[in-house]
C-alpha positions as CSV (number, residue, x, y, z in Angstrom):
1,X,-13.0,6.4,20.1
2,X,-12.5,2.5,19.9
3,X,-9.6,3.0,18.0
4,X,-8.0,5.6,20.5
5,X,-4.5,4.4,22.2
6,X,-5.7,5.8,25.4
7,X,-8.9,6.0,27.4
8,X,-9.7,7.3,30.4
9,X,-12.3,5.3,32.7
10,X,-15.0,7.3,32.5
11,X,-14.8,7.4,28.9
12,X,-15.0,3.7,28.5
13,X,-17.6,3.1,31.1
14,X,-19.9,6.3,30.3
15,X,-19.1,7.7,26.6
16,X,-18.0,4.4,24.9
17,X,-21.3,2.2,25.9
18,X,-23.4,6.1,25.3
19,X,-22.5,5.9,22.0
20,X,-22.5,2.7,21.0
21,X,-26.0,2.4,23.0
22,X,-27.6,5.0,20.6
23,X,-26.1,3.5,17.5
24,X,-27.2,0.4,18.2
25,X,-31.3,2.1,19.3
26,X,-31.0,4.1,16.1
27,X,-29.5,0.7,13.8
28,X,-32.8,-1.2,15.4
29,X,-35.2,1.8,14.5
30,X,-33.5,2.0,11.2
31,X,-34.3,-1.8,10.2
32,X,-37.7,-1.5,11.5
33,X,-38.6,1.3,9.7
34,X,-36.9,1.4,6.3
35,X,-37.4,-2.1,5.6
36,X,-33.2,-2.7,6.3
37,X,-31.7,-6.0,6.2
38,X,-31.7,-7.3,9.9
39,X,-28.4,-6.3,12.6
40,X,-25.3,-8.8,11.5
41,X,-23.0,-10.4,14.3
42,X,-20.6,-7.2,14.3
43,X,-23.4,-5.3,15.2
44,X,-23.9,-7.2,18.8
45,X,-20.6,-7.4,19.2
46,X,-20.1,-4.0,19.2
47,X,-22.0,-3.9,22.3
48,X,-19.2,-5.6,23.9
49,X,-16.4,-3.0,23.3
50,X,-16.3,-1.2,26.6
51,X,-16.0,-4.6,28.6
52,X,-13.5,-5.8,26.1
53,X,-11.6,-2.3,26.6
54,X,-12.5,-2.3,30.2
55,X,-10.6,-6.2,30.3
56,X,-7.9,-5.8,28.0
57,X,-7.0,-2.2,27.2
58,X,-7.3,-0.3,24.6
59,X,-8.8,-2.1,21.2
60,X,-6.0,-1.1,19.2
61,X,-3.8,-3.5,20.5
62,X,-6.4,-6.4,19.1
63,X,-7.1,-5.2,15.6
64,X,-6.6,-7.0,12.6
65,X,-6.3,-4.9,9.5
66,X,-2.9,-5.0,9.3
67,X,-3.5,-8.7,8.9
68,X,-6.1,-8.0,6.6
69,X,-4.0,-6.1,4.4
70,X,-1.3,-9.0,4.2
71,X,-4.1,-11.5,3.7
72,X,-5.4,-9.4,0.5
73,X,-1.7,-8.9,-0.6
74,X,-0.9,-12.6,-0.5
75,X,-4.8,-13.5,-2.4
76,X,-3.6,-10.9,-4.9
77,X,-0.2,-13.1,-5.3
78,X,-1.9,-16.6,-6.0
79,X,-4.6,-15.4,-8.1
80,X,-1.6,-13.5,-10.2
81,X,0.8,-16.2,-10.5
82,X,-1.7,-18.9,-11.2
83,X,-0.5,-21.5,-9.4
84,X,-1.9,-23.7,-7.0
85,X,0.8,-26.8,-6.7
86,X,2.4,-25.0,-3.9
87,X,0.4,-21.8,-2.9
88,X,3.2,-21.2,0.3
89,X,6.1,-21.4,-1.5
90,X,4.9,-19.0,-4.4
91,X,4.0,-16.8,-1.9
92,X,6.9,-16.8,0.1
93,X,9.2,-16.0,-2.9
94,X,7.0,-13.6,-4.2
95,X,6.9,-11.8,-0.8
96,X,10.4,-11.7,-0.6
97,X,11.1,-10.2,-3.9
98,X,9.0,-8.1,-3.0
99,X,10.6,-6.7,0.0
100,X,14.2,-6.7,-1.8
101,X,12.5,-4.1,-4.0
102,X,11.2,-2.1,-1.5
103,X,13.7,-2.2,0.5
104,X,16.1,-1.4,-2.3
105,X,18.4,1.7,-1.9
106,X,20.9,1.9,-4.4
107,X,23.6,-1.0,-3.4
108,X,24.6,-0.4,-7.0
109,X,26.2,3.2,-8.6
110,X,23.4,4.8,-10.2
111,X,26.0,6.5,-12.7
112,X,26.6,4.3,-15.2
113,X,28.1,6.4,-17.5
114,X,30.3,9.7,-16.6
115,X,30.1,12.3,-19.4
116,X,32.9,14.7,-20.2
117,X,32.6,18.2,-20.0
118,X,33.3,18.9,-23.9
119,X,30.9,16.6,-25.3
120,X,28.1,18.3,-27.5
121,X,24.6,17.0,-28.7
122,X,24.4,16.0,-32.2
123,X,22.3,18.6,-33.1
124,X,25.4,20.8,-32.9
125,X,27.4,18.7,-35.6
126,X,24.1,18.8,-38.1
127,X,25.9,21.4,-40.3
128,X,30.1,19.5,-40.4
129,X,30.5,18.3,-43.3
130,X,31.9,15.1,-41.5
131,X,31.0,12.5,-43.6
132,X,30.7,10.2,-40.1
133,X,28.8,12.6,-38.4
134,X,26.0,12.6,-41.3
135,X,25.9,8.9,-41.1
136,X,25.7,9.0,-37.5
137,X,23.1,11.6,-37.6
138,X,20.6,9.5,-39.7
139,X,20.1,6.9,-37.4
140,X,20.5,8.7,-33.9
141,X,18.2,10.8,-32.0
142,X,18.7,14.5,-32.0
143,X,19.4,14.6,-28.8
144,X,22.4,12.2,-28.8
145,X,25.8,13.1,-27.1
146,X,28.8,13.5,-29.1
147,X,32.3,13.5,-28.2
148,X,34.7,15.6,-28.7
């Protein structure tokens, strides 16, 4: 519900504070009763969603996990590369090769190498008595093209 992209007023007024009223009860009971650490700040300001949705929309709009993400990808980066010296500037490159790969979608041929039509695996040629083709043979894979 706090994360929905639309909400109607009564279910920001009525359901939104409802349930976040009877988390909130059952969170206090909880910590009273089963010896739980005490509420932390997110807890209060949860109480403070339906004015915040009520003044500024819906809450989707303000939430930060994509940043979050970003912030662990970029801690991932400098504890990686090793570096502190110049912690924005490793990052920067970094981020940017990073995109180049994903981003990637064959600029370059993928076929390196076009194989003709009569060529045969080596296994074929096992049994010539081509004294190149033995020699070849020891050294190459089984599955190795050969052409005709």
């Amino acid at each position: 519900v706090v994360t929905a992209p639309r909400l109607s007023q009564h279910e920001v007024v009525v359901d939104i504070k409802e349930i976040i009223e009877s988390y909130l009860d059952f969170r206090i009971s909880a910590v009273s009763s089963l010896s739980m650490p005490n509420a932390r700040p997110k807890h209060h300001f949860l109480s403070h969603y339906s004015d915040c949705n009520k003044k500024y929309g819906p809450l989707i709009s303000l939430w930060a996990m994509r940043m979050e993400s970003k912030h662990t990808y970029f801690k991932g980066v400098i504890k990686a590369s090793k570096n502190f010296i110049n912690v924005a500037k490793t990052c920067a490159s970094r981020h940017e090769l990073a995109q180049v790969c994903y981003r990637y979608y064959g600029l370059f041929p993928t076929n390196k190498f076009d194989i003709p039509s009569d060529s045969t695996s080596l296994s074929e040629h096992r049994t010539s008595n081509d004294e190149y083709l033995h020699k070849a043979a020891s050294f190459l894979p089984v599955d190795c093209l050969v052409l005709n």
